[in-house]
C-alpha positions as CSV (number, residue, x, y, z in Angstrom):
1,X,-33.1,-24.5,-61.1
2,X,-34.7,-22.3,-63.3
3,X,-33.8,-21.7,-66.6
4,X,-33.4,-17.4,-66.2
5,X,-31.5,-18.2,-62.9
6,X,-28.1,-16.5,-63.8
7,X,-26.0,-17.5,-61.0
8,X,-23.4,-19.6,-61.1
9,X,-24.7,-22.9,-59.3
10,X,-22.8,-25.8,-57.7
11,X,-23.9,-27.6,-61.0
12,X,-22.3,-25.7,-63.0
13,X,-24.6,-24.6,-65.1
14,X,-25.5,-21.2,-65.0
15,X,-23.3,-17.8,-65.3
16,X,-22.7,-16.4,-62.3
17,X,-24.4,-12.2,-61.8
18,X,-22.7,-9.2,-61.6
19,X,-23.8,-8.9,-58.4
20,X,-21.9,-12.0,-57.4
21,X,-18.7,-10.8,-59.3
22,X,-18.5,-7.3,-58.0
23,X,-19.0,-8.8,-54.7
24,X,-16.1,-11.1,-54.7
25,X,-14.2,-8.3,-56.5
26,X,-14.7,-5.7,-53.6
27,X,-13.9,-8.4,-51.3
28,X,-10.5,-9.8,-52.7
29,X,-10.0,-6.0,-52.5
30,X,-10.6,-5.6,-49.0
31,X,-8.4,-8.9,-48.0
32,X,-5.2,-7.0,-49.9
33,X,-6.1,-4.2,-47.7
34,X,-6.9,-6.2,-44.3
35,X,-3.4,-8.2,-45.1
36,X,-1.0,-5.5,-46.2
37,X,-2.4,-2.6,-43.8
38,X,-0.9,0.2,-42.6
39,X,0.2,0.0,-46.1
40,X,4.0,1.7,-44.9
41,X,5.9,-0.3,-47.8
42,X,9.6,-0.3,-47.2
43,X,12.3,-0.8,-49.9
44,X,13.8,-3.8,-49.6
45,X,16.5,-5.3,-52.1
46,X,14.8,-8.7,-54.2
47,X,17.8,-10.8,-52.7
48,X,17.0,-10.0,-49.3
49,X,13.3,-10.2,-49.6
50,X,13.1,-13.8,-50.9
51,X,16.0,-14.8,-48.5
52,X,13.4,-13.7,-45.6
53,X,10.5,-15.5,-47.8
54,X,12.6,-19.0,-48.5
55,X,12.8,-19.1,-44.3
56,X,8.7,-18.9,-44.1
57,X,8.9,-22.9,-42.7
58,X,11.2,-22.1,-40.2
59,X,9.1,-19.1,-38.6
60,X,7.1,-20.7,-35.6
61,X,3.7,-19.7,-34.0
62,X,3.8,-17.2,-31.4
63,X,1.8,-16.5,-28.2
64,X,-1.3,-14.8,-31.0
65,X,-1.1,-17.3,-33.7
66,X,-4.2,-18.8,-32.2
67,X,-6.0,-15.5,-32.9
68,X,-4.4,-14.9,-36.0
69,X,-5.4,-18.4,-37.3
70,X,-8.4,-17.9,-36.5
71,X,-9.1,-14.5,-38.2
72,X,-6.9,-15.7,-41.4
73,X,-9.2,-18.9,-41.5
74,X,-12.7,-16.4,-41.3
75,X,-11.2,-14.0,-43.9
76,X,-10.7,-16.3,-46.5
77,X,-13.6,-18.1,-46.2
78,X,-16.3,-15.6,-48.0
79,X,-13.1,-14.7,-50.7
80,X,-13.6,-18.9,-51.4
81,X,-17.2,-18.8,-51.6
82,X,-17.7,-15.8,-53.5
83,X,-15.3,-16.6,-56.3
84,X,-16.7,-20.2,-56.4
85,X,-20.1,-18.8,-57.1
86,X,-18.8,-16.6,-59.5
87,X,-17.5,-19.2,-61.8
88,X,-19.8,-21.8,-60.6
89,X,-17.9,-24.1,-58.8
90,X,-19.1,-27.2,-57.4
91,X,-18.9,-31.3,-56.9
92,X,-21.8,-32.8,-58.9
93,X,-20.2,-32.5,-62.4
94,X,-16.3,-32.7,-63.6
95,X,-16.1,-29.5,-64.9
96,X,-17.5,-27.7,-61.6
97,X,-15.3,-29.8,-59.4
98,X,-12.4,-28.6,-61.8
99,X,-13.2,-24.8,-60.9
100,X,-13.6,-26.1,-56.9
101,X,-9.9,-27.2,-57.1
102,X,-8.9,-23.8,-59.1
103,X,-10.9,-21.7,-56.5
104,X,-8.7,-23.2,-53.5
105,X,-5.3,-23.5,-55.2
106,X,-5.9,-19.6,-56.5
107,X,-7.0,-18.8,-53.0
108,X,-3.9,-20.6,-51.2
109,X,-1.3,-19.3,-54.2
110,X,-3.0,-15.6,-53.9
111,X,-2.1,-15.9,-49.6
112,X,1.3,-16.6,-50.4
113,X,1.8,-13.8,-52.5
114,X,0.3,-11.4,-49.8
115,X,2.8,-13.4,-47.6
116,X,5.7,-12.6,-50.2
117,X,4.3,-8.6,-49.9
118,X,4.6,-8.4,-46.3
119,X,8.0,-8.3,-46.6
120,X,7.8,-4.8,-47.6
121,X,5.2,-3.6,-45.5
122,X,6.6,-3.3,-41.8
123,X,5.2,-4.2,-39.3
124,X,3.4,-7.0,-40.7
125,X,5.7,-10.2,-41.0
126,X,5.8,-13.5,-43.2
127,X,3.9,-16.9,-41.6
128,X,3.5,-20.1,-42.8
129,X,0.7,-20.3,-40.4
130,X,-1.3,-17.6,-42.2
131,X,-0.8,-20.0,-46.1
132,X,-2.3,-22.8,-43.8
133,X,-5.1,-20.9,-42.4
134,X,-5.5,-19.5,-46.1
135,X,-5.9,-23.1,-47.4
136,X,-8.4,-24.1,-44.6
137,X,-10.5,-20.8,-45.3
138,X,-10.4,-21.0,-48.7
139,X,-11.2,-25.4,-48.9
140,X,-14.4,-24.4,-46.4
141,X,-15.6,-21.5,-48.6
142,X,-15.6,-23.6,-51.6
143,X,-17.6,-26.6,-49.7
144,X,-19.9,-24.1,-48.5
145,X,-20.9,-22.8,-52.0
146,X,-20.9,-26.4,-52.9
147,X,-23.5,-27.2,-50.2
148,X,-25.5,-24.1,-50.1
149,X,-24.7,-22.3,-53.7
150,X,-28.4,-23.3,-55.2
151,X,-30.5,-22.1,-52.2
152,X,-27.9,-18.8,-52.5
153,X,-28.5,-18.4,-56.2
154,X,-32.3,-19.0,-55.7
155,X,-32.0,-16.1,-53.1
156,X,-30.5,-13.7,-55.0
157,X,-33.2,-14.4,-58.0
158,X,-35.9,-13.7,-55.3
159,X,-34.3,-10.6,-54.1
160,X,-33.2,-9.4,-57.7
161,X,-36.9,-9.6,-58.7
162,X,-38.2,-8.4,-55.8
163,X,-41.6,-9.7,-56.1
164,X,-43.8,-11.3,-53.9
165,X,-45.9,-10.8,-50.9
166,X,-42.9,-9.8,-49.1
167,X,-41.1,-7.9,-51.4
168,X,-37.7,-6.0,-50.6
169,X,-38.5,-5.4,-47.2
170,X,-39.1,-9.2,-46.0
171,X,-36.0,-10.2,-47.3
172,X,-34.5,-7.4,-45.2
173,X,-36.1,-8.8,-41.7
174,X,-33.8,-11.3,-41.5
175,X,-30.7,-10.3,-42.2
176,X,-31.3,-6.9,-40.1
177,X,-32.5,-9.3,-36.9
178,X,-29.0,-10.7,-37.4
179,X,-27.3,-7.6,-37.6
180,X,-29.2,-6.6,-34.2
181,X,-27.9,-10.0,-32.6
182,X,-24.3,-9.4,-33.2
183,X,-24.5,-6.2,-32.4
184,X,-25.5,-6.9,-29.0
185,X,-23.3,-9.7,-28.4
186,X,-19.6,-8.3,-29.5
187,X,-17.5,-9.7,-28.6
188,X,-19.3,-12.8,-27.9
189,X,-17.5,-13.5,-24.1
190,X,-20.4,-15.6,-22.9
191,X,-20.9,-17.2,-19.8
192,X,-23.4,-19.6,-17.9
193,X,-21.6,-19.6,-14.5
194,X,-23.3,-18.4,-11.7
195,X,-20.5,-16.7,-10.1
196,X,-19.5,-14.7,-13.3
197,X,-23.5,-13.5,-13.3
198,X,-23.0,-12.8,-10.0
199,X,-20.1,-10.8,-10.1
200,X,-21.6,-9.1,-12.9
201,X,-24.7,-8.2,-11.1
202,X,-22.4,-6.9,-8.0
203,X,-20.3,-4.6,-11.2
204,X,-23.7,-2.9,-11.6
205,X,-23.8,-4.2,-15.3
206,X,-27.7,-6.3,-14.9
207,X,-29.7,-3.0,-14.5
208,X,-33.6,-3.8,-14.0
209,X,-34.9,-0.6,-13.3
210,X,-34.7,2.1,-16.1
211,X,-33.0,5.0,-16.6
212,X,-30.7,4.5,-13.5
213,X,-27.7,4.7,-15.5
214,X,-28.5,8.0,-17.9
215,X,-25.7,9.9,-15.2
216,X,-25.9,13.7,-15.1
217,X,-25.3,14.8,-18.6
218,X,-28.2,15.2,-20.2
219,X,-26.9,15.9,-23.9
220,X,-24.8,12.7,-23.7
221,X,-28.1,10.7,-22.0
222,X,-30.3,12.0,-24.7
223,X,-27.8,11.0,-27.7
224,X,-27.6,7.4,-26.3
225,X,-31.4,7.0,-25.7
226,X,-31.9,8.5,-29.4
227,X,-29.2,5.8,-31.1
228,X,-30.3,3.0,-29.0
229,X,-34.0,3.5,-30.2
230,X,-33.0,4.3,-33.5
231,X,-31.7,0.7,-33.8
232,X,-35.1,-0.6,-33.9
233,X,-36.8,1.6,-36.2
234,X,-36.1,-0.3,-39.0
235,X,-36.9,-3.6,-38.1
236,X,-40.4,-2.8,-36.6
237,X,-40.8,-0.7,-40.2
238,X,-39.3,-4.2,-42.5
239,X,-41.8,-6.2,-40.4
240,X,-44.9,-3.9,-41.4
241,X,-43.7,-3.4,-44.9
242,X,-42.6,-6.8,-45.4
243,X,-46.3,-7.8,-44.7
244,X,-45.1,-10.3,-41.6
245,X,-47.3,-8.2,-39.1
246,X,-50.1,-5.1,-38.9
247,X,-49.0,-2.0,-37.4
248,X,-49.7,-3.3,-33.7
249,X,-48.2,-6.6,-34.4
250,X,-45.5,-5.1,-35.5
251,X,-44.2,-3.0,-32.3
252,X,-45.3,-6.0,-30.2
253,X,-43.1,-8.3,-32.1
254,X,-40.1,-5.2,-31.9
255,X,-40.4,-5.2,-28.4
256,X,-40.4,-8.7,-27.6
257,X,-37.1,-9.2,-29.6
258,X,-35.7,-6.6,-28.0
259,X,-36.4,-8.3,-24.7
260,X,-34.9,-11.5,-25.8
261,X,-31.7,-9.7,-27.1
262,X,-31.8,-8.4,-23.2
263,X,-31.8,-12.0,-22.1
264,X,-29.3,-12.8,-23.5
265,X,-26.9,-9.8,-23.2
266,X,-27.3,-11.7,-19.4
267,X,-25.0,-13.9,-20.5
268,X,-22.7,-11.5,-22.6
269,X,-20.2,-10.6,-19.2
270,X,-19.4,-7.0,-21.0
271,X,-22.5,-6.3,-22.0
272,X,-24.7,-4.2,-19.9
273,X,-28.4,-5.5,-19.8
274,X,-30.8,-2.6,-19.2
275,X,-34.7,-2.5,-18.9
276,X,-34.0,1.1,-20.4
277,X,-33.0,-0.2,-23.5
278,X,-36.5,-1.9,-24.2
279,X,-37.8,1.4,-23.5
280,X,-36.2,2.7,-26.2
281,X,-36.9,-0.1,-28.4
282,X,-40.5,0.2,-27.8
283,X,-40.4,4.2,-28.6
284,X,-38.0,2.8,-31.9
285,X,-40.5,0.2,-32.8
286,X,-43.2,3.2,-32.7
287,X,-41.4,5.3,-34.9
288,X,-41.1,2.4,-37.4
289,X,-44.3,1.7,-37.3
290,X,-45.2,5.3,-38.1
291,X,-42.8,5.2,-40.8
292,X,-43.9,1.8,-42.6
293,X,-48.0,3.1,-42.3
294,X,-46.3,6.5,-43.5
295,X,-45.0,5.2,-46.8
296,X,-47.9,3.0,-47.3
297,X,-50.5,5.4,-47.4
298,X,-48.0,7.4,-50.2
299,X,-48.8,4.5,-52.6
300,X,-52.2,5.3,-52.3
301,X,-52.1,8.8,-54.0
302,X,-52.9,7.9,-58.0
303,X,-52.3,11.0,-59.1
304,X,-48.4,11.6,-58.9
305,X,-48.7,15.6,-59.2
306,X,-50.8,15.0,-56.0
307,X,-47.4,14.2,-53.9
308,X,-46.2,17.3,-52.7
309,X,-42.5,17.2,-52.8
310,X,-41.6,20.6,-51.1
311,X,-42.8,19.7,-48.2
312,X,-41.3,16.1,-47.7
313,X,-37.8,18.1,-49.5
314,X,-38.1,20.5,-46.5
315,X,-38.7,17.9,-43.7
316,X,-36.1,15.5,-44.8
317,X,-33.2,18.5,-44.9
318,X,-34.9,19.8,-41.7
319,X,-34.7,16.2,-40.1
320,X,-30.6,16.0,-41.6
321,X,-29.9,19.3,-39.9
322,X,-31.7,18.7,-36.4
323,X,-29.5,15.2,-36.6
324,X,-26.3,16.6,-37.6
325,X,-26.5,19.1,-34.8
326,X,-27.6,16.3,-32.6
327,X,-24.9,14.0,-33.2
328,X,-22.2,17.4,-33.1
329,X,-23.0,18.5,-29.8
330,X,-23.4,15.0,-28.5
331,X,-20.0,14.2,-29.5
332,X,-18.3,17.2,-28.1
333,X,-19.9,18.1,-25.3
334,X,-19.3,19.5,-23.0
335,X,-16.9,21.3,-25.2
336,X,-14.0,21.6,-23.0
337,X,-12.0,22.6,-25.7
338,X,-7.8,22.5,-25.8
339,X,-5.6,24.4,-27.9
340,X,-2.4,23.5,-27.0
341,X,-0.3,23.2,-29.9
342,X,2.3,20.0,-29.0
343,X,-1.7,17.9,-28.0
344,X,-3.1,18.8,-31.2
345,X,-0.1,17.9,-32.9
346,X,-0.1,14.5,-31.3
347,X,-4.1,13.7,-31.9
348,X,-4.3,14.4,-35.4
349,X,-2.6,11.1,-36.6
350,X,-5.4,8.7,-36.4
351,X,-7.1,11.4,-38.1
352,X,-4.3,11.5,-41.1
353,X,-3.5,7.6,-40.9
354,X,-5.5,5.2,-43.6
355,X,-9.3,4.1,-42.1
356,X,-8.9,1.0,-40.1
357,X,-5.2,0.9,-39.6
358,X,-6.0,0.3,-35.8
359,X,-8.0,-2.7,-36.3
360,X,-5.6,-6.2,-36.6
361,X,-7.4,-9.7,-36.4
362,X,-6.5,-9.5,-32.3
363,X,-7.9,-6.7,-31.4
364,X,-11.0,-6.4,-34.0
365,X,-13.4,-7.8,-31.6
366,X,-12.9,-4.8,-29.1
367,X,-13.2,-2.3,-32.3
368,X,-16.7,-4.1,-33.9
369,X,-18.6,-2.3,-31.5
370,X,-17.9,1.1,-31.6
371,X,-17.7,0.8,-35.5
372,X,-21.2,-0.7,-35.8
373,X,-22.4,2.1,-33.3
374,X,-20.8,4.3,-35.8
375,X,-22.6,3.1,-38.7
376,X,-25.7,3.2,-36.8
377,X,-25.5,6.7,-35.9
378,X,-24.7,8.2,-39.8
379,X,-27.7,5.7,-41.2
380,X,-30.2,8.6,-41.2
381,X,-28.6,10.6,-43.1
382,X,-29.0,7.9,-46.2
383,X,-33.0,7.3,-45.2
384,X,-33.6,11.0,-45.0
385,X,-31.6,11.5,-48.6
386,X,-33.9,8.6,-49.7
387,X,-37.2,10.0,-48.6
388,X,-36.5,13.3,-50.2
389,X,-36.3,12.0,-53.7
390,X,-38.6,9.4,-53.7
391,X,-41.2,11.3,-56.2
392,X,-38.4,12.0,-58.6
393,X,-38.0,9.7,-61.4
394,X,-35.2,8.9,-63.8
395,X,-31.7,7.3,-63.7
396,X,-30.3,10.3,-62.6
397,X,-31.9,10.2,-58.7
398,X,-31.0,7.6,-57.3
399,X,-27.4,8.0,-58.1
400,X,-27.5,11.7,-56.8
401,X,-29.3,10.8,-53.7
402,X,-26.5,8.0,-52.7
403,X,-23.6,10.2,-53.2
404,X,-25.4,12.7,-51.5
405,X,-26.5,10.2,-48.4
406,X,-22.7,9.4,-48.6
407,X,-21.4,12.8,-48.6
408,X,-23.2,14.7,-45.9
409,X,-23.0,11.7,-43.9
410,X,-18.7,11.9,-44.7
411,X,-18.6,15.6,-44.1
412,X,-20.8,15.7,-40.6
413,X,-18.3,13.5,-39.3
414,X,-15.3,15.0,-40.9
415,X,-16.3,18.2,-39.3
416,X,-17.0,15.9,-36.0
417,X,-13.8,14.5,-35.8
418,X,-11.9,17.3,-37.1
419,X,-13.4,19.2,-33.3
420,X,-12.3,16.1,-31.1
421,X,-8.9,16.7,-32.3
422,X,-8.8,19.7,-30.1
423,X,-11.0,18.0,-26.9
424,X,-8.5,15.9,-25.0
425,X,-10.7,13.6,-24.1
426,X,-11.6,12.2,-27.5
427,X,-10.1,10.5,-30.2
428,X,-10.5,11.3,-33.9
429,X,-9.7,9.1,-36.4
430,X,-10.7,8.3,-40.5
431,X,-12.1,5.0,-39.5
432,X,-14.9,6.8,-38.3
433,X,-15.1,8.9,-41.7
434,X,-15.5,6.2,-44.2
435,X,-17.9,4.5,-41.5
436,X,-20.2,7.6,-41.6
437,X,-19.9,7.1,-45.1
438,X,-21.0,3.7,-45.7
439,X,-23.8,4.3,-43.0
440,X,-25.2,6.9,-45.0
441,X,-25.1,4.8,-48.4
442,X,-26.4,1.7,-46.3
443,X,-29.2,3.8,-45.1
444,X,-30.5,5.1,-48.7
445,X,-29.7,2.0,-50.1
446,X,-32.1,-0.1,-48.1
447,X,-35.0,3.1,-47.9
448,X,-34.8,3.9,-51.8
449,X,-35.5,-0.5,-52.6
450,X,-38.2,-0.5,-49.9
451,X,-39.7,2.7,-51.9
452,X,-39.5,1.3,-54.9
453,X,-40.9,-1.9,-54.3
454,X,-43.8,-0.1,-52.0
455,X,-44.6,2.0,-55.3
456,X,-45.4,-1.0,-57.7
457,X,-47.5,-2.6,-55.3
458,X,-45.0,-5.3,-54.4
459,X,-45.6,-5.0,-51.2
460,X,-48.9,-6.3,-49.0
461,X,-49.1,-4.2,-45.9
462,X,-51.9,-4.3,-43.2
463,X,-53.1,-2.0,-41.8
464,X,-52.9,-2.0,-37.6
């Protein structure tokens, strides 16, 4: 490995990168929160508590433990790997194998602590199933570094430099061609039976012609088409500024995924497959492609008082105002609004509870969905916020333009869920807020590094 690689490698060797480190910081975060969620502590005297916690042998698996397993198994898994390429853990050398075995027992000693905490936080409740899934989590995450930590720290060298042929934008095909995969197949309840694709064909969820399932609201037709082709504007875009395809290429190669995703959705049994959906795709891919020749042909302007920034300003707030009232009427529509005091009163605790209270390891299959759709929909405000500053230098910019991405994003659907509370139909909640949130920041996250690398001509685009 190179010498100026400084992530922390099964070897041993290198210090691990911030990156790495804030990474597995955020995400030990986000397991406190996943394991001690709603976060309703209850008093409880010390005597009582670590009576209840000396009995964890004795409490046997119930009719979920399967599930909860399961989910306790996936959740410490990245928490193993991160850490262990933080510290660089790994088998070749003593000293790495010594931070292997501290990775696990920290891992398996920091579950049973969270175990301990659950005593205070009703309803959750202390398992000795959820230390063992902990400890098979945590001994798989530390393997996995240990197997695939040098190809992962070579990665993030690539994508930290950001050079190449391919630049930021190629490195984003991949993992956005994944995103689009599991996207489509949540919650993964495949079949190859016959019967079942026969009985889904007879549910009318195998639709070949298009548009036969728009129904007779417009506004509600046109929002899906919009999202649904919105999905594939990016990828078509990576592929053209990634340098993988020309402009034509490009759409083509949009469209056939898209095709294969519909293939497969076949075999997803509560998934629709529609023809109208590669429709949209190929309108999507079109828009991408426009996009990617768009910012190409920017780089070409040598003289940067040339750019004219009012204009691309104006459009971008133009574009974020047309979406926002887009996404408001298509989420309230048809506005059959309720003011009855004792409803209101009941829908507005979702709304007040802490963001992603609903979700528990069974039921956070059913959730993914709706809260990748989410994300999906608020990305535009963070690629709009991104095109608006990109001729506008200094330190400064970038930060303004991701808490701005962030907070319009936040407020459109504050102000859109803060409406469903009085449609009876709807349900608000503050899962949806942060979601919109992290959409937006997502979305001028991935725009402002594919600017930056188009600008110092890291990126070889042809044209179509």
């Amino acid at each position: 490995m190179a010498a100026s690689l400084t992530v922390g490698s099964p070897d041993g060797g290198a210090a691990p990168t911030s990156p790495l480190r804030v990474a597995a910081a955020l995400y030990t975060l986000f397991v406190v929160y996943g394991c001690l969620i709603p976060l309703d502590f209850t008093p409880v005297p010390w005597t009582e508590a670590w009576a209840i916690y000396r009995h964890i042998p004795e409490f046997r698996p119930g009719p979920s433990s399967r599930t909860d397993f399961t989910a306790n198994v996936l959740l410490f898994l990245p928490l193993a790997f991160l850490w262990a390429g933080s510290i660089g853990a790994g088998w070749r050398r003593l000293g790495a194998i010594s931070k292997s075995v501290l990775v696990w027992t920290a891992a398996v000693l920091f579950q049973a602590a969270l175990e301990f905490a659950q005593v205070y936080a009703p309803p959750r409740s202390v398992s000795l199933w959820d230390v063992l899934a902990a400890t098979c989590g945590a001994a798989i995450g530390v393997a996995a570094w240990s197997a695939a930590g040098g190809a992962v720290g070579r990665a993030l060298e690539r994508w930290s430099a950001a050079c190449g042929r391919q630049g930021v934008a190629g490195w984003l095909v991949a993992p956005y061609s994944i995103f689009l995969i599991v996207y489509s197949v949540i919650p993964v309840d495949l079949t190859l039976k016959a019967a079942s694709l026969y009985r889904k064909w007879d549910r009318g969820l195998i639709r070949p012609i298009p548009f036969t399932s728009l129904g007779d609201d417009p506004v509600a037709a046109a929002l899906g088409l919009a999202a649904e082709a919105l999905l594939w504007l990016p990828l078509a875009a990576l592929l053209l500024l990634g340098g993988r395809a020309r402009g034509f290429t490009a759409w083509g190669l949009t469209v056939l995924f898209a095709v294969g995703i519909e293939a497969l959705q076949l075999l997803v049994l509560s998934r629709v497959s529609d023809s109208t959906h590669v429709l949209c795709a190929a309108a999507g891919a079109g828009a991408g492609v426009f996009l990617g020749l768009r910012l190409r042909r920017g780089t070409a302007v040598e003289d940067e008082s040339l750019v004219e920034i009012p204009p691309l300003l104006l459009a971008s707030l133009l574009a974020a105002v047309a979406w926002a009232v887009l996404l408001i009427v298509g989420s309230c529509y048809p506005f059959d609004f309720s003011f009855e005091p004792s409803e209101i009163s009941a829908r507005t605790g979702a709304l007040t509870a802490l963001p992603f209270h609903t979700i528990w390891p069974a039921t956070g299959a059913r959730h993914s969905h709706d809260l990748l759709t989410q994300l999906a929909l608020f990305v535009p405000f963070g690629m709009l916020a991104a095109l608006a500053i990109t001729s506008v230098r200094g330190p400064w910019a970038s930060r303004v333009g991701a808490f701005a991405a962030c907070l319009v994003a936040a407020t459109v659907a504050g102000g859109i869920e803060m409406l469903q509370v009085f449609l009876p139909d709807r349900v608000s909640a503050s899962t949806d807020i942060v979601a919109a949130a992290i959409g937006g920041g997502g979305g001028f996250a991935a725009v402002r590094a594919i600017w930056r690398a188009v600008r110092r001509g890291r990126v070889s685009v042809g044209r179509g």
